[in-house]
LUMKE-763502 format. One line per field, with one value per residue (C-alpha): x, y, z. Coordinates in pm, whole numbers, plus 50000, padded with zeros to 5 digits. Layout:
// residues N
u = c(X, ...)
v = c(Y, ...)
w = c(Z, ...)
// end
This chain:
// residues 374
u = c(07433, 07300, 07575, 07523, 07762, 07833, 07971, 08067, 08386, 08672, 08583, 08482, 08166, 08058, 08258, 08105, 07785, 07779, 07979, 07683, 07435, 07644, 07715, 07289, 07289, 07510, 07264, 06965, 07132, 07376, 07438, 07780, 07878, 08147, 08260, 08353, 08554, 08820, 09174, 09295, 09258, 09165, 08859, 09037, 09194, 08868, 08664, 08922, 08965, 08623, 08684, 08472, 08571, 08746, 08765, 08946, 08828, 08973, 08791, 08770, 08611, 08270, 08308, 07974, 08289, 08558, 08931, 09178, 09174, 08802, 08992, 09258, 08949, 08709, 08963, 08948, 08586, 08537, 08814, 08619, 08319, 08472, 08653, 08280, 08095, 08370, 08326, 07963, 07968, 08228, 07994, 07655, 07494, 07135, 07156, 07438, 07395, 07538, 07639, 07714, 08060, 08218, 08330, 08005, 07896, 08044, 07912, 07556, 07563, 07714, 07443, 07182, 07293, 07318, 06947, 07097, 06863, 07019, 06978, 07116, 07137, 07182, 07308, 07278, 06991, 07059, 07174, 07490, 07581, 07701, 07277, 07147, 07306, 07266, 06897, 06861, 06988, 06833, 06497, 06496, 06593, 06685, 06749, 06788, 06565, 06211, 06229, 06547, 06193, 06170, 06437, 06351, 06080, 05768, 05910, 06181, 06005, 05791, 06042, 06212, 06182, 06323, 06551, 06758, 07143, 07288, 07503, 07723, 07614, 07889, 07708, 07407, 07569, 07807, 07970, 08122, 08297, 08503, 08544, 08674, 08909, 09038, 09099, 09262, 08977, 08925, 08743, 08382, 08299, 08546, 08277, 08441, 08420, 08501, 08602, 08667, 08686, 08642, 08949, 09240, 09099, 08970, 09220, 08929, 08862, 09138, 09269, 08960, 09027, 09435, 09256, 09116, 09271, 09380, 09088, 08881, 09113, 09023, 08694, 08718, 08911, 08963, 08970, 09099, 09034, 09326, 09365, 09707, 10005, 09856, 09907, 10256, 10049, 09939, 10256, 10413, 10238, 10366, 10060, 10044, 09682, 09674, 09915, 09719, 09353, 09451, 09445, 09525, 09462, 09542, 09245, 09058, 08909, 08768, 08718, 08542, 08214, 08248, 08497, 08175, 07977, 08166, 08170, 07911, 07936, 08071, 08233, 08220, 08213, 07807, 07932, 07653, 07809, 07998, 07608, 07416, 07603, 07627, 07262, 07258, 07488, 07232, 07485, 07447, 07604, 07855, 07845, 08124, 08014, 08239, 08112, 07937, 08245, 08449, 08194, 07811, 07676, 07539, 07694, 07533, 07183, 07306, 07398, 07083, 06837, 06951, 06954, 06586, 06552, 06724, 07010, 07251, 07412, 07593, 07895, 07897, 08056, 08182, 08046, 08331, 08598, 08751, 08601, 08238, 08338, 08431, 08099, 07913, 08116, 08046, 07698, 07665, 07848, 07705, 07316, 07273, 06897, 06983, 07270, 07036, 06734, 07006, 07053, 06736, 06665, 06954, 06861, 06513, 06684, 06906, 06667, 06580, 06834, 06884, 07064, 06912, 06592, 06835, 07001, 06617, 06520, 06825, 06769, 06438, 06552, 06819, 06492, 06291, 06611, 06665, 06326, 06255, 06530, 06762)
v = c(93923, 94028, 94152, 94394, 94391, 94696, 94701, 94903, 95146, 95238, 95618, 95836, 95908, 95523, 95501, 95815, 95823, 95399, 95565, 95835, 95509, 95328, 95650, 95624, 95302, 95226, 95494, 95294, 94964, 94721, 94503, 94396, 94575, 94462, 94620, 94426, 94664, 94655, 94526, 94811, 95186, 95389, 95178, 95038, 95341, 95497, 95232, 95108, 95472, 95504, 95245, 94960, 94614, 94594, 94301, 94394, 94092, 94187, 94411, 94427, 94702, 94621, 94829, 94842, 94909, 94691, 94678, 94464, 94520, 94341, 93990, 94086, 94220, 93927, 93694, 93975, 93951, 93563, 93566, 93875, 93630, 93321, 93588, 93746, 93391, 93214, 93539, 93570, 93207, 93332, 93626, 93498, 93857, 93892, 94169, 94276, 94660, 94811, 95177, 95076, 95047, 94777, 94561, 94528, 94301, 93992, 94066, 94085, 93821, 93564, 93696, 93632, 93283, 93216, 93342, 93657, 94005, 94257, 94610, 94827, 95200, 95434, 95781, 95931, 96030, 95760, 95382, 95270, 94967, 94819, 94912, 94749, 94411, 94467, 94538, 94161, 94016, 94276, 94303, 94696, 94893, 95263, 95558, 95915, 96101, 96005, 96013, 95745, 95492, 95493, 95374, 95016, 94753, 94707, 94418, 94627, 94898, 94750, 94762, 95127, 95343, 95736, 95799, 96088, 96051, 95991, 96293, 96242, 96413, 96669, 96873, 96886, 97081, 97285, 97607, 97876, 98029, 97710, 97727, 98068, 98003, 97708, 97935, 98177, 98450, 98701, 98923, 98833, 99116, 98887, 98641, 98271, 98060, 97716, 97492, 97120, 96863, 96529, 96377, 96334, 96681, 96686, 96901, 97063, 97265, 97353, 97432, 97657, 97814, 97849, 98064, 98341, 98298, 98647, 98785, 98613, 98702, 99052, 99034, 98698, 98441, 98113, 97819, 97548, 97135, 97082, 96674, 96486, 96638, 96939, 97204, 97316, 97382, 97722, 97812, 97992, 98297, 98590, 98797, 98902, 98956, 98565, 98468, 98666, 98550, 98222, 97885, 97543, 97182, 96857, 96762, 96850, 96543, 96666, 97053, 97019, 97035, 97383, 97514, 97426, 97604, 97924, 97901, 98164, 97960, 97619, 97517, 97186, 96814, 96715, 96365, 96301, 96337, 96645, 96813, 96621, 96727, 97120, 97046, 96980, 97271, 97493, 97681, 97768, 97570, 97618, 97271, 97165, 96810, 96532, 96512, 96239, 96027, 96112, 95945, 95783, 96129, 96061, 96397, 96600, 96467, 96508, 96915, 96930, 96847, 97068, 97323, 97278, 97301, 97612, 97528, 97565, 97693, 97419, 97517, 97258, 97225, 97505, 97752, 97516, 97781, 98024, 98341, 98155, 98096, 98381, 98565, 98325, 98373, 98758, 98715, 98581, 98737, 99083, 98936, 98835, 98782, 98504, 98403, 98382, 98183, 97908, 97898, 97791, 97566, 97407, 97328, 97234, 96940, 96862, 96897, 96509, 96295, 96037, 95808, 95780, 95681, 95415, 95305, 95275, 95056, 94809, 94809, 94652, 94466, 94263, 94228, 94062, 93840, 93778, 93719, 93455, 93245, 93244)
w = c(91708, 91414, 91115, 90833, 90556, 90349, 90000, 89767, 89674, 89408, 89446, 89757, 89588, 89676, 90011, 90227, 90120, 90258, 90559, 90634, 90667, 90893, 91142, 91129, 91139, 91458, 91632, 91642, 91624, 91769, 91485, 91377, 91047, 90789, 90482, 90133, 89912, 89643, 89794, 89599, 89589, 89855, 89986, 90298, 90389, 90387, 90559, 90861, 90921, 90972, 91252, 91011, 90996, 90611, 90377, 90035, 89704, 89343, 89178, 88821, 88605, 88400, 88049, 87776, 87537, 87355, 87541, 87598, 87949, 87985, 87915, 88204, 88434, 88394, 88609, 88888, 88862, 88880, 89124, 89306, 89304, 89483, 89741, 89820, 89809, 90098, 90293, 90300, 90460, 90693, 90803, 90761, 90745, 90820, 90520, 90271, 90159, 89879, 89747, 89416, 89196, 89049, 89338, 89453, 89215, 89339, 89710, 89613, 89384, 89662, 89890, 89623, 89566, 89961, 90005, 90197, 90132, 89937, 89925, 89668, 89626, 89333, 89354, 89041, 88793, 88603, 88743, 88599, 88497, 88901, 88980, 88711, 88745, 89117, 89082, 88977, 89317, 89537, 89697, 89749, 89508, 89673, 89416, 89503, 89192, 89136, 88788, 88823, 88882, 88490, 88414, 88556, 88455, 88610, 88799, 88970, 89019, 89268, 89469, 89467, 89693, 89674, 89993, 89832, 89842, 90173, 90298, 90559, 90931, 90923, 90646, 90859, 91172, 90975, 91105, 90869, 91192, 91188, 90821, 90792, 91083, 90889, 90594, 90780, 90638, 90914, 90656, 90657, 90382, 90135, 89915, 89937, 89631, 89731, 89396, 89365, 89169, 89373, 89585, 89305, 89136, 88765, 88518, 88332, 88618, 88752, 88375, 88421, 88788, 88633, 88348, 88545, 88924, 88879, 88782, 89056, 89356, 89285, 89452, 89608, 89826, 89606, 89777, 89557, 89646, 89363, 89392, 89486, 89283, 89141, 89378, 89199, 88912, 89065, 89274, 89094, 89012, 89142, 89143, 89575, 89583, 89452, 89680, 89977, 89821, 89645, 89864, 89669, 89917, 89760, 89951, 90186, 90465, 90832, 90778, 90442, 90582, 90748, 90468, 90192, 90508, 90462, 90109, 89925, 89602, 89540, 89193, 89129, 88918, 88922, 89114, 89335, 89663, 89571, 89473, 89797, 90020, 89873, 89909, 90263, 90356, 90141, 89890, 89497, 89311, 88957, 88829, 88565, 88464, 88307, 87991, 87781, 87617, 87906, 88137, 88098, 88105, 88461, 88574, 88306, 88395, 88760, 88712, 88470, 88740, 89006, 88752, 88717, 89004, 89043, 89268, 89008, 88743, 88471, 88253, 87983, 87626, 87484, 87809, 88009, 87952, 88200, 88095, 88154, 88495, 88618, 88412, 88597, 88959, 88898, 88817, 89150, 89374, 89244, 89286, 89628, 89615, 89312, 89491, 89830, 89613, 89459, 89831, 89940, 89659, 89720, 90090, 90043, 89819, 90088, 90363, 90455, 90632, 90317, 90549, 90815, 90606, 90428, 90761, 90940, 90625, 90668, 91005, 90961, 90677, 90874, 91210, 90931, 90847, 91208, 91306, 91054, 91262, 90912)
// end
């Protein structure tokens, strides 16, 4: 039989965008499919709950900076190495595919150096540093911006190809009945701004929702994606039109596709899965990006091109302040025909099927593999 192995992980952003190929990938194949993620964190969770075969190596982060904590992380990565190299003979995959972060480093260079095909995607404008030392073992190179072709050498970029960020099918057959009923908001004359901030929250923002809550539940219903241990943070206000209007999840799993669905405007981090799959459910977009110094600056360039493109507003800098945000919720809930054109731009983005371009192209990556009997 032939076996695909996935890798990739230490965020969601790697793990359900990988997930959204396999669920494409299981629909027009029969091959065996593994996944090679970090033995810590929530990768395993994520995976084995997705009912995927899970097999954790150490994982070590890979820093352009100075810090201690490289010395302490280069054993997990050697050790990473010989963990992915034993397993890759174990499994013998006909093609090893990988969404990108640290861990999957060591996979795709044991593939490499047992002759095994790798392909490696990029989600961002910009590859980080996991895609670019990727890129050297892998003989497609899949990126989700066509300008993101630039920013390899004519060698490797012979062999990129655009597929757009994979989304995961839920976002594609969405229902903001479903949402609403999840929400508990009979009133469909009551705008729904949907905010997160990625799976374990990010304090900038909801410092910014805390700022001006009040103000916003006057003419809206808040839902609030608040990350792991920071829902206390906004129970205590006393205000009842926030406690009627005001609804704080730690996080949000199975109904987030119809609650984004139900959503008029989404406030967000510019992580690329958070903005694809916004995208694919067609909605206008508030984007708060992690900085530059904070992060790479990935999610500014991220939030920058959608903005271009007119799918979004970004609140950056000194405009990343609670006052901005609710000027710029206002602005949109009071103009419907800009709020309904951020809309549209926003789905033509989203309007391909990312993975199951991706999962079509491994498919016939691992039939080459097969076919040539190694």
């Amino acid at each position: 039989m032939t076996r695909i192995v996935f890798t990739g992980g230490g965020t969601g952003g790697h793990i359900f965008p990988g997930l959204a190929v396999v669920d494409e990938l299981k629909s027009i194949s029969d091959a065996d499919i593994a996944w090679i993620g970090s033995s810590r964190g929530i990768d395993r969770e994520l995976v084995s709950g997705h009912g995927v075969r899970f097999y954790g190596i150490p994982s070590g982060k890979l820093r352009r900076y100075v810090d201690f904590r490289n010395v302490i992380d280069a054993f997990k990565i050697v050790a990473g190495c010989f963990c992915a190299f034993f397993l890759m003979l174990k499994l013998r995959p006909s093609v090893v595919f990988s969404k990108g972060g640290f861990v999957s480093v060591p996979p795709c260079f044991a593939a490499w150096l047992l002759r095994i095909p790798v392909i490696t995607h990029e989600c961002d404008f910009s590859p980080g540093l996991a895609t670019r030392i990727n890129s050297r073992f892998a003989s497609r190179i899949l990126v989700s911006y066509e300008d993101t072709r630039d920013a390899f050498d004519a060698k490797k970029k012979a062999r990129v190809t655009v597929t757009g960020n994979p989304v995961r099918g839920a976002f594609y057959s969405v229902q903001a009945e479903r949402g609403r009923a999840f929400l508990g908001c009979s009133d469909s004359s009551l705008p729904i701004v949907m905010v997160q901030g990625g799976s374990l929250g990010a304090r900038q923002v909801n410092d910014m929702v805390s700022g001006c809550v009040d103000r916003l539940c006057e003419t809206c219903l808040v839902v609030h994606q608040t990350g792991s241990g920071n829902v206390d943070q906004f129970a205590t206000s006393q205000n009842p039109i926030v406690k009627e209007r005001y609804k704080p999840y730690p996080f949000i799993r199975a109904e987030m596709a119809d609650v984004v669905a139900a959503a008029d405007i989404v406030v967000s981090r510019s992580g690329a899965n958070a903005i694809w799959e916004c995208a694919a459910a067609g909605k206008p977009m508030i984007l708060i990006p992690l900085e530059k110094g904070s992060s790479r600056g990935d999610q500014v360039e991220n939030a920058a091109y959608f903005v271009s493109k007119g799918a979004a507003v970004m609140l950056s800098g000194k405009d990343a302040t609670a006052d901005k945000l609710l000027e710029a919720v206002g602005t949109l809930i009071r103009d419907e025909k800009l709020r309904r054109g951020m809309a549209g731009n926003a789905r033509s983005l989203g309007a391909s099927r990312p993975a199951a371009a991706i999962a079509l192209i491994v498919r016939d990556e691992a039939a080459k593999r097969a076919g040539s009997g190694r």
